[in-house]
N, C-alpha and C positions, 0 to 999 in steps of 0.2 A: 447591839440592837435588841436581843431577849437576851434575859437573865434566867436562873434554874426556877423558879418562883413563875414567870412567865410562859418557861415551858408546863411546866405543870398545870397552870390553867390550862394552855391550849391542848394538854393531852387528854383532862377531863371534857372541854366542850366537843373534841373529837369524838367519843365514847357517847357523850348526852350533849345535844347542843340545846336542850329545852332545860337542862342543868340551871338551878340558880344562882345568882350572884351566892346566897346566904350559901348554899351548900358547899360549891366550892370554897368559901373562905370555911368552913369548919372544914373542910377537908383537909385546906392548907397552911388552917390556924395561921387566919389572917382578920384584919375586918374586912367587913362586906362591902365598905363604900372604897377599901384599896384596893382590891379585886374590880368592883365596877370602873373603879380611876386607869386600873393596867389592859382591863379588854379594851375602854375606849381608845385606849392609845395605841391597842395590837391591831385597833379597825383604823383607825386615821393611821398609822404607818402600812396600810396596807397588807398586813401580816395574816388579819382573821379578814376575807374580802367576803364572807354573806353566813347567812342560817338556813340548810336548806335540811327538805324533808326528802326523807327518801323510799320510793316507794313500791311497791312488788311489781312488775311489769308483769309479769305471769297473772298474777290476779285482773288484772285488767285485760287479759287476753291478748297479748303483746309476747307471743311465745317464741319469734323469731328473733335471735340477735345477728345482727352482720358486720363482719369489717368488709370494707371495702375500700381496693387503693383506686385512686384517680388520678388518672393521666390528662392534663390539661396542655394546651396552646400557649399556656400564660408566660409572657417575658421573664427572662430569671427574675426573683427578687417578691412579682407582685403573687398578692394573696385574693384578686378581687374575685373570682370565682371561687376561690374558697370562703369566702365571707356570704357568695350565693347560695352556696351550699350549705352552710352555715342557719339559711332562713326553712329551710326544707323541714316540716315540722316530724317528721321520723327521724330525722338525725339528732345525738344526743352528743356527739363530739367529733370534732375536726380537728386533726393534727396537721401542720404544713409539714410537707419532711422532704430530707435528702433523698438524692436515689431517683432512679428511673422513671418512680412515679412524683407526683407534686403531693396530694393529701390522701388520709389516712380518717376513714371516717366509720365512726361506730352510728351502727340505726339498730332501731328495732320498728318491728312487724308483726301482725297477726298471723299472715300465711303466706303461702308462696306467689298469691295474688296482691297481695301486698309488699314484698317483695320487687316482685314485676313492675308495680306501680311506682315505686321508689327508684328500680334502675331508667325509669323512661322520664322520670322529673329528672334525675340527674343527664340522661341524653338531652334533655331538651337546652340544657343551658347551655349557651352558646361558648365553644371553646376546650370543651369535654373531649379528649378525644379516644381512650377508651377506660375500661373500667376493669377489675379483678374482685371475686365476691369472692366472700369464704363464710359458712353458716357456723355458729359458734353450736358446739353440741352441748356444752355445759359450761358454766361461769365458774372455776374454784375459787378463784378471786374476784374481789371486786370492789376497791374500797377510795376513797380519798384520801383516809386518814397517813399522816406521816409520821415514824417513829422519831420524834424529835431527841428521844437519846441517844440513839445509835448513830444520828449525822452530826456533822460540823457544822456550826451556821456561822458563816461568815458574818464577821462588826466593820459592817463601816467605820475607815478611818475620820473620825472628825477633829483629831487635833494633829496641829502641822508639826512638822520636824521642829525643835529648837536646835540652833547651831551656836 
């Protein structure tokens, strides 16, 4: 599926995704239109799925982080209140998970009135039936990026047994 060559792009756009084609290939003493040839191919295989900016929530006055787990009504299997939850503009991730509760949702918030305002949308949707908040006091971590040399990435099989 990626090659060492492919890791190493996608280790640099990690680092700078505003990185350019020309720099990465001097970095990877390559040309620049085989570098643009291998990201387009890491975005149509699904590999690289966007370019996103990221940005100080604390600067913007966004000083409250929350997890919060959600206990919902919903049939084993569906996700459809958590896809509700999902449109809730303080929420910034929705995990489904195993376990007692159903999802696993990180928000953030300016204050504890914000806060408040956030657990009564999430009351309000139908199927909610109770909630657990935890205020995050500090982030030491925080990232998307993946050490693409420390894991194994599975190759799809695409050629069949010869017998």
């Amino acid at each position: 599926m990626i090659d060492d060559i492919d890791k190493k792009i996608l280790n640099l756009l990690q680092k700078n995704a505003r990185i350019s084609n020309a720099e990465i290939a001097r970095q990877i003493k390559m040309a620049p239109s085989g570098v643009l040839e291998r990201i387009r191919k890491l975005e149509k295989k699904g590999i690289i799925l966007g370019y996103e900016t990221r940005i100080n929530h604390r600067a913007l006055g966004l000083v409250i982080t929350t997890l919060i787990l959600v206990k919902t009504e919903d049939a084993v299997g569906s996700t459809e209140i958590g896809h509700k939850i999902s449109g809730i503009e303080e929420v910034q991730e929705v995990f489904y998970i195993a376990g007692e509760y159903n999802y696993l949702i990180k928000a953030r918030v300016s204050d504890t009135d914000g806060l408040r305002d956030l657990l009564k949308k999430l009351g309000s949707l139908g199927g909610v039936k109770d909630t657990r908040t935890t205020l995050v006091i500090s982030e030491l971590l925080e990232t998307l990026s993946l050490d693409l040399d420390s894991i194994h990435i599975r190759q799809k099989n695409t050629t069949k047994d010869k017998k």
